[in-house]
ZAMARGU-4260 file (C-alpha; in steps of 0.2 Angstrom, whole numbers, plus 5000, padded with zeros to 4 digits):
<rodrens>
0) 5025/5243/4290 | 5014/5236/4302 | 5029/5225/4310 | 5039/5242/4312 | 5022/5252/4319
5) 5021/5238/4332 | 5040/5238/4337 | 5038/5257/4340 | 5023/5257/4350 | 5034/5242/4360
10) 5049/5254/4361 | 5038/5268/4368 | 5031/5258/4380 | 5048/5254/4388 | 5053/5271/4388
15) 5037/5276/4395 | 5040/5262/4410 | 5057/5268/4412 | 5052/5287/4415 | 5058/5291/4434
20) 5041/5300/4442 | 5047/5315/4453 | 5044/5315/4470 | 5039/5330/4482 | 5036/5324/4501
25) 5027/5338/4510 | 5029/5336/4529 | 5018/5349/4540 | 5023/5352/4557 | 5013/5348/4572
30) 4997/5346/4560 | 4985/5334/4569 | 4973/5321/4560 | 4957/5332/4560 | 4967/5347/4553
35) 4962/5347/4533 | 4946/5346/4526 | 4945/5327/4519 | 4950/5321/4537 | 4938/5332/4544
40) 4942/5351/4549 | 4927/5360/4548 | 4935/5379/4555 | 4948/5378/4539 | 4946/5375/4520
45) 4960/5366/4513 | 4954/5362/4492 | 4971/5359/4488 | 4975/5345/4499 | 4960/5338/4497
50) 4960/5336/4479 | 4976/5328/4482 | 4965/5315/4492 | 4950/5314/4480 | 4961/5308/4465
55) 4975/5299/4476 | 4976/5287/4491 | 4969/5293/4507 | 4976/5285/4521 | 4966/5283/4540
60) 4979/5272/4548 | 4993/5279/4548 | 5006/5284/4561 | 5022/5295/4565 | 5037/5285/4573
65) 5039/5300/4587 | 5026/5311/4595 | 5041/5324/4593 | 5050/5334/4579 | 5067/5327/4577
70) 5066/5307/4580 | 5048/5308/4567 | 5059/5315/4555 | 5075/5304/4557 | 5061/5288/4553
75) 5053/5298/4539 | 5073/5299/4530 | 5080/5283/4536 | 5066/5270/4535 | 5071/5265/4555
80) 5062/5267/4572 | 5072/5282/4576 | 5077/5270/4592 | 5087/5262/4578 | 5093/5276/4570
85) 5101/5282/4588 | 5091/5299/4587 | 5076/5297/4598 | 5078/5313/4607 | 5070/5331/4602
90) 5086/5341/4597 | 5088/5359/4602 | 5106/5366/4601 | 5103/5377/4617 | 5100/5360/4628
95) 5119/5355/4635 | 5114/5338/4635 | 5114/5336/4615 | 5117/5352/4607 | 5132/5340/4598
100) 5121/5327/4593 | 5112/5324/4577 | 5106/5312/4564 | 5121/5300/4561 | 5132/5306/4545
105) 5136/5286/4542 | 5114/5283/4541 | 5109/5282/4522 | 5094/5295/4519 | 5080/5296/4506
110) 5089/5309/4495 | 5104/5298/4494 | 5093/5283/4489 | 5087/5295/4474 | 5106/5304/4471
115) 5110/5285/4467 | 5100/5284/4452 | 5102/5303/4447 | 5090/5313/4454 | 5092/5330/4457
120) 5089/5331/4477 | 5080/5351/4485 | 5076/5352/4501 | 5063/5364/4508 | 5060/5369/4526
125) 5064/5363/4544 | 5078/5349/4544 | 5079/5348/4566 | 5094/5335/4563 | 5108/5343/4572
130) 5115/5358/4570 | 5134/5355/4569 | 5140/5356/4551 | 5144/5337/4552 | 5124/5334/4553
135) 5120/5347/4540 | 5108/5343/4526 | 5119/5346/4511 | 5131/5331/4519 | 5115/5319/4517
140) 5111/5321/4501 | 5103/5336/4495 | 5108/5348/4483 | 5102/5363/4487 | 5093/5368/4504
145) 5081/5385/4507 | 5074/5387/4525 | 5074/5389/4542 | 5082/5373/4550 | 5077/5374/4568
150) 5060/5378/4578 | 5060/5397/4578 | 5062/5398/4598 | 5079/5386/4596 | 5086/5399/4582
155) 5075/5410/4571 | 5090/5411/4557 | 5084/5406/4539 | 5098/5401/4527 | 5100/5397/4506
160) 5111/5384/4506 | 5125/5390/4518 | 5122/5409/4515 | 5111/5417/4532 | 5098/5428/4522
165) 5089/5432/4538 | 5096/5432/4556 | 5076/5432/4561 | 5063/5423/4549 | 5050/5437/4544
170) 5034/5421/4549 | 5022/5431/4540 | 5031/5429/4523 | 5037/5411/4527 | 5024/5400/4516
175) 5026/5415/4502 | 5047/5411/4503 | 5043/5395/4504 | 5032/5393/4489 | 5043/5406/4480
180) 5056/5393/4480 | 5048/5379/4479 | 5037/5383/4461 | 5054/5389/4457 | 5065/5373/4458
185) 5051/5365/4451 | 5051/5376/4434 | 5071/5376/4434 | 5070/5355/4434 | 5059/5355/4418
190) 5058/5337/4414 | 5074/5332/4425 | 5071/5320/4439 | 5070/5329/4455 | 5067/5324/4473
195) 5059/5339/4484 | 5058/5338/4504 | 5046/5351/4508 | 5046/5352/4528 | 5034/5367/4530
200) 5040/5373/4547 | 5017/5377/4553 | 5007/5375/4560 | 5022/5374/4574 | 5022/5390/4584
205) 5026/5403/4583 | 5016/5408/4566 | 5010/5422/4557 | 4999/5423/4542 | 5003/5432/4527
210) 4994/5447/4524 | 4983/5441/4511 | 4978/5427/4522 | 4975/5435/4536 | 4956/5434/4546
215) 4953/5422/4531 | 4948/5407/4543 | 4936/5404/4556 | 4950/5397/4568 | 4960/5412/4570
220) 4978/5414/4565 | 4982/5396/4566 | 4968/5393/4555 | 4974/5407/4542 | 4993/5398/4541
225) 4982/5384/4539 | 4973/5390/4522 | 4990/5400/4517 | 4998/5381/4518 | 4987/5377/4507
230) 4987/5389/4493 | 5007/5386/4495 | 5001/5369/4489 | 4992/5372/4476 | 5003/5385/4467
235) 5016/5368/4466 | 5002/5360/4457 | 4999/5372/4447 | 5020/5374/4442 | 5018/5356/4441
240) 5005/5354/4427 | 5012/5371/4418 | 5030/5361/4417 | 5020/5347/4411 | 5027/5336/4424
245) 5012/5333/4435 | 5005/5318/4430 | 5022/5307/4433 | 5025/5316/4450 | 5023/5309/4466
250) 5016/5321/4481 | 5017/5314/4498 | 5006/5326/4512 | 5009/5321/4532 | 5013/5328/4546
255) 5029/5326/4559 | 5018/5320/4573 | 5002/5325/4581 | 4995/5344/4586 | 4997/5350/4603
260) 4977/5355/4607 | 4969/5339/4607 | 4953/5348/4594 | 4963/5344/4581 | 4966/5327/4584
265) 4948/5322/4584 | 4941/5307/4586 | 4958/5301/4593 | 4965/5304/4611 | 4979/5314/4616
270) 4991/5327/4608 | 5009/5329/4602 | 5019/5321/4617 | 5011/5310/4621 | 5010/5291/4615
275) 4988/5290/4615 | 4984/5289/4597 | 4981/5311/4594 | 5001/5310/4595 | 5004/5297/4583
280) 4990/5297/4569 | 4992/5310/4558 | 4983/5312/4538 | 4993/5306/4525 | 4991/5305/4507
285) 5000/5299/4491 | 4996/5306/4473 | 5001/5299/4458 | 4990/5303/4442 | 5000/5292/4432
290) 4998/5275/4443 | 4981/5280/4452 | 4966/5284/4444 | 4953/5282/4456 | 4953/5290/4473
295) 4952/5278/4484 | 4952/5280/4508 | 4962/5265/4513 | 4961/5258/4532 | 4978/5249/4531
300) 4989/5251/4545 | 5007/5260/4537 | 5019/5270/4546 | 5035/5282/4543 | 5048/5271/4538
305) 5035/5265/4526 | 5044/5278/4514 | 5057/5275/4512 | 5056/5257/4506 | 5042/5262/4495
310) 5052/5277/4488 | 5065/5267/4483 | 5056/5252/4475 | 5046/5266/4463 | 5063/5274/4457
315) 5073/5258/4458 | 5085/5260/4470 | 5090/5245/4478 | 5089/5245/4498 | 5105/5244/4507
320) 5109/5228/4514 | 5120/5230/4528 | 5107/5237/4540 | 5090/5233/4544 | 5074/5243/4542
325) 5057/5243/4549 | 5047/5248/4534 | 5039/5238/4519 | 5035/5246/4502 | 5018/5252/4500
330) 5018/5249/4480 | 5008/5233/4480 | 4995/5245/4487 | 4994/5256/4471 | 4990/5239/4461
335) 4977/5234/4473 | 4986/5220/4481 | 4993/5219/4502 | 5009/5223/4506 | 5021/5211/4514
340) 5017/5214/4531 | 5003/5206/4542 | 4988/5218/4546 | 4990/5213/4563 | 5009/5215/4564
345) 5014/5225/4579 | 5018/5245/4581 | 5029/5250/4595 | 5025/5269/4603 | 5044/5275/4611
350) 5044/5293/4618 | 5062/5296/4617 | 5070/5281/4625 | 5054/5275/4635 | 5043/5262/4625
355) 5026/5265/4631 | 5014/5256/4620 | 5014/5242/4609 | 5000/5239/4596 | 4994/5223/4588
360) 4981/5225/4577 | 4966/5233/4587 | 4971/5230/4604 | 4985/5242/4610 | 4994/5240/4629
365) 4999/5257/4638 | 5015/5249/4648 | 5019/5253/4664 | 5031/5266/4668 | 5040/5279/4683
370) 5045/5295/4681 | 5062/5295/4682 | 5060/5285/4664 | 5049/5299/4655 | 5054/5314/4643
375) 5052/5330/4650 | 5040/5333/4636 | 5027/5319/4640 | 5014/5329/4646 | 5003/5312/4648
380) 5000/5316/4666 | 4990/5303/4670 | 4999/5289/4665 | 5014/5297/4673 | 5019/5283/4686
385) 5008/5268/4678 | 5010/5256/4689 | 4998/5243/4678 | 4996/5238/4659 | 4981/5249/4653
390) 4971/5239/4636 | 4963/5246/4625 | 4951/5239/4608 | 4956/5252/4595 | 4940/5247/4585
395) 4928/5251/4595 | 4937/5264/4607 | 4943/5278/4596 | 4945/5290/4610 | 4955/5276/4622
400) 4944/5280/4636 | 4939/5261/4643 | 4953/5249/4650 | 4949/5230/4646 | 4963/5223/4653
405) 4955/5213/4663 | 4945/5205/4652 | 4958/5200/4641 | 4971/5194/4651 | 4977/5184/4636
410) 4981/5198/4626 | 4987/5209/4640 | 5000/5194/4642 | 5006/5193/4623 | 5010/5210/4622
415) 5019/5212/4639 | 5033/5199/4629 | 5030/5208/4613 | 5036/5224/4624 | 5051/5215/4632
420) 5058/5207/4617 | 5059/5224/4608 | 5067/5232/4623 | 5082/5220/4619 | 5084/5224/4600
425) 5077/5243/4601 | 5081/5248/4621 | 5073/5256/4635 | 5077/5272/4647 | 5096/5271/4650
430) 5096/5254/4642 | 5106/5254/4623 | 5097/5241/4613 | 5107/5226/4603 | 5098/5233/4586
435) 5100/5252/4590 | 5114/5259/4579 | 5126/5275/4585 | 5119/5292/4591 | 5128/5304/4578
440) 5141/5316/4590 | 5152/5330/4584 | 5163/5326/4599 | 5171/5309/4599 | 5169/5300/4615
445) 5152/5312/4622 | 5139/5302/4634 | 5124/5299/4625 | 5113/5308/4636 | 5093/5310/4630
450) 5087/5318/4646 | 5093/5335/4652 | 5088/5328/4671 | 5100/5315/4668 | 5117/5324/4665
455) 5122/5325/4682 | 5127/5309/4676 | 5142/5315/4667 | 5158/5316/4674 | 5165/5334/4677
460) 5179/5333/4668 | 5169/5326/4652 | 5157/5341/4655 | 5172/5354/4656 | 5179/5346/4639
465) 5159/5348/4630 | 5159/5365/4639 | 5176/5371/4630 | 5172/5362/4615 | 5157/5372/4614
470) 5162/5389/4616 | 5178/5384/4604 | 5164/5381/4589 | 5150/5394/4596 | 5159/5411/4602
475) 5143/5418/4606 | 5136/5404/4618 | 5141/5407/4635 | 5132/5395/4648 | 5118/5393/4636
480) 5116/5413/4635 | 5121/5420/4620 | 5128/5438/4626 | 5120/5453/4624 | 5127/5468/4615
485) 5132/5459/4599 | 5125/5466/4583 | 5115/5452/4572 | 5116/5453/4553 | 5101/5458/4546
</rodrens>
């Protein structure tokens, strides 16, 4: 009896160990560092997400791949720089120069990393991939989609699945749809595996706060999102535990990139597009009740492609080996070890094809740069047409007000070659990289063009056949214009 007691207790615990955990990766929009409670808002309360701090891993060194939307997210999914990935640019299907242009279909995403071991995949919220059915969600491996795709201003159409419920997204029910469908899938799932992207579309603007949120914050209607974010949060917990799933499920809070007032940002520098550390650090937190028990804030420097290799060594899908990735697994961390990768090891800051930074360990190096090579949404002024490397000691100069370049000539030197070398392999204004893979296109043979200011560079006749091609696939665009007249569904 005791033999057989002991071989079922040795039985349980394999099937115990062999339980997938489900996943739900909540990305905000435009959320800075300071912007919750347990990274220090004051204005907002956020309980939710910071219990999800005080019983998980906290993280204060963490940082977006893009100070932008699209390319953040393309890091997030594919474990690349999105400079690898081909999508560095901010996608907007209004903008001629890339309204064709997407996430590439052949790039492996996270959700098709958990299809392969039978997960069921839901995604939630803003995708900002591309916009052409070849880049659509539900071709890179998820399920089921619910949300409104696009930044309201680009188009404000909310969709279930491929079915338009609203041609204009009501903002002030947005979290309550979102959170509707969200504790919904989760309850439908029961005790199946299930991998949830939850790309809340706020605190991007334009917002509006539910009714029973509103005036409920002491930073006005941003801060009321803010709080109605947060219950949203908490009401998935709560389905969580009623289902009796919560303590095997995995909830991942972030944000695409850095806010666009630099107050919520504090103590770092700068803002959403631009490459000073308010545009790059953002909170992010990993709960797991099952594999941490202890809250615990961690200083370690991690990154967006981090996720994906550390998604797929917790539900034991192996990494594709015929292309290369620019994260490491954070596991070793839950079991209080170091991951494989220096502390020291260098961070590169592109905005969109234009590497501006380059990080290693405390020191970072602004790059020189000229106008022509900059994004028309860096909004960093004053480094505009730097014409010297600018250093700066991470450690002791939060903010990145005081340049110690030269004093540290040495270090200024190593990271200049660190810079030139990863131009090679990752590229440079104008300039493909050996290690970049393709741009996705709908149109076979379409220039590659980032910047808008840069499509004079087309040749006419290429631009008449994207023109045609265009109105072919979109009858209602007309020279970027949609006509007027035309009844919208409701």
């Amino acid at each position: 009896m005791k033999k057989l007691m002991v071989l079922l207790c040795m039985l349980g615990s394999v099937v115990c160990a062999e339980q997938k955990p489900n996943v739900i990766f909540i990305l905000t929009d435009d959320l800075g560092y300071s912007d919750v409670g347990c990274y220090g808002a004051t204005k907002v309360k956020t309980p939710h997400i910071d219990r999800l701090a005080a019983d998980g891993l906290r993280f204060t060194d963490f940082h977006t791949a893009a100070n932008i939307c699209s390319p953040s997210r393309a890091a997030f999914l594919t474990g690349g720089y999105p400079q690898r990935t081909g999508l560095y640019m901010g996608i907007n299907p209004s903008r001629r120069a890339h309204w064709f242009l997407g996430l590439n279909p052949n790039e492996i995403t996270l959700a098709e990393q958990f299809k392969k071991r039978g997960y069921n995949t839901c995604m939630i919220g803003k995708w900002h991939l591309g916009t052409e059915p070849e880049f659509s969600m539900l071709k890179q491996g998820f399920d089921e989609y619910h949300g409104m795709p696009c930044n309201f201003s680009h188009s404000p159409k909310f969709f279930d699945g491929e079915e338009e419920i609203f041609a204009q997204t009501p903002l002030d029910r947005l979290t309550e749809l979102y959170t509707d469908r969200a504790t919904g899938y989760i309850r439908q799932q029961g005790k199946n595996p299930f991998f949830l992207y939850y790309a809340h579309n706020y605190p991007h603007t334009p917002f509006k706060a539910g009714e029973k949120f509103k005036g409920s914050s002491q930073n006005g209607v941003r801060g009321d999102v803010m709080q109605e974010l947060d219950w949203g949060i908490g009401a998935l917990m709560k389905a969580l535990e009623e289902t009796g799933v919560a303590d095997n499920t995995i909830v991942i809070f972030t944000s695409d990139n850095g806010p666009t007032k630099n107050s919520y940002a504090l103590p770092y520098r700068g803002t959403k597009y631009v490459t000073f550390e308010g545009g790059h650090r953002v909170p992010f937190i990993i709960h797991w009740p099952a594999r941490i028990k202890q809250g615990k804030v961690l200083d370690v420097p991690v990154n967006a492609m981090d996720l994906f290799p550390t998604l797929s060594e917790i539900i034991q899908a192996p990494m594709p080996r015929d292309r290369v990735f620019d994260g490491v697994s954070l596991l070793p961390l839950l079991k209080g070890k170091p991951i494989a990768r220096e502390p020291d090891a260098p961070f590169y800051y592109y905005n969109c094809e234009n590497l501006q930074a380059v990080r290693h360990g405390n020191w970072k190096l602004h790059l020189p740069r000229k106008k022509e090579q900059l994004p028309f949404w860096d909004k960093n002024k004053q480094f505009s047409n730097l014409s010297e490397p600018v250093l700066y000691n991470l450690s002791t100069d939060q903010s990145e007000s005081t340049d110690v370049a030269a004093r540290h000539p040495e270090v200024v030197e190593q990271l200049l070659e660190l810079a030139s070398k990863t131009r090679v392999e990752l590229g440079e204004y104008m300039q493909r990289g050996q290690g970049q893979r393709a741009t996705g296109s709908a149109i076979e043979g379409a220039p590659i063009i980032s910047h808008e200011k840069d499509w004079g560079l087309v040749d006419p006749a290429m631009d008449e056949a994207i023109t045609k091609e265009r109105l072919e696939r979109h009858p209602d665009f007309k020279g970027g214009k949609k006509k007027k007249g035309k009844k919208r569904k409701k």
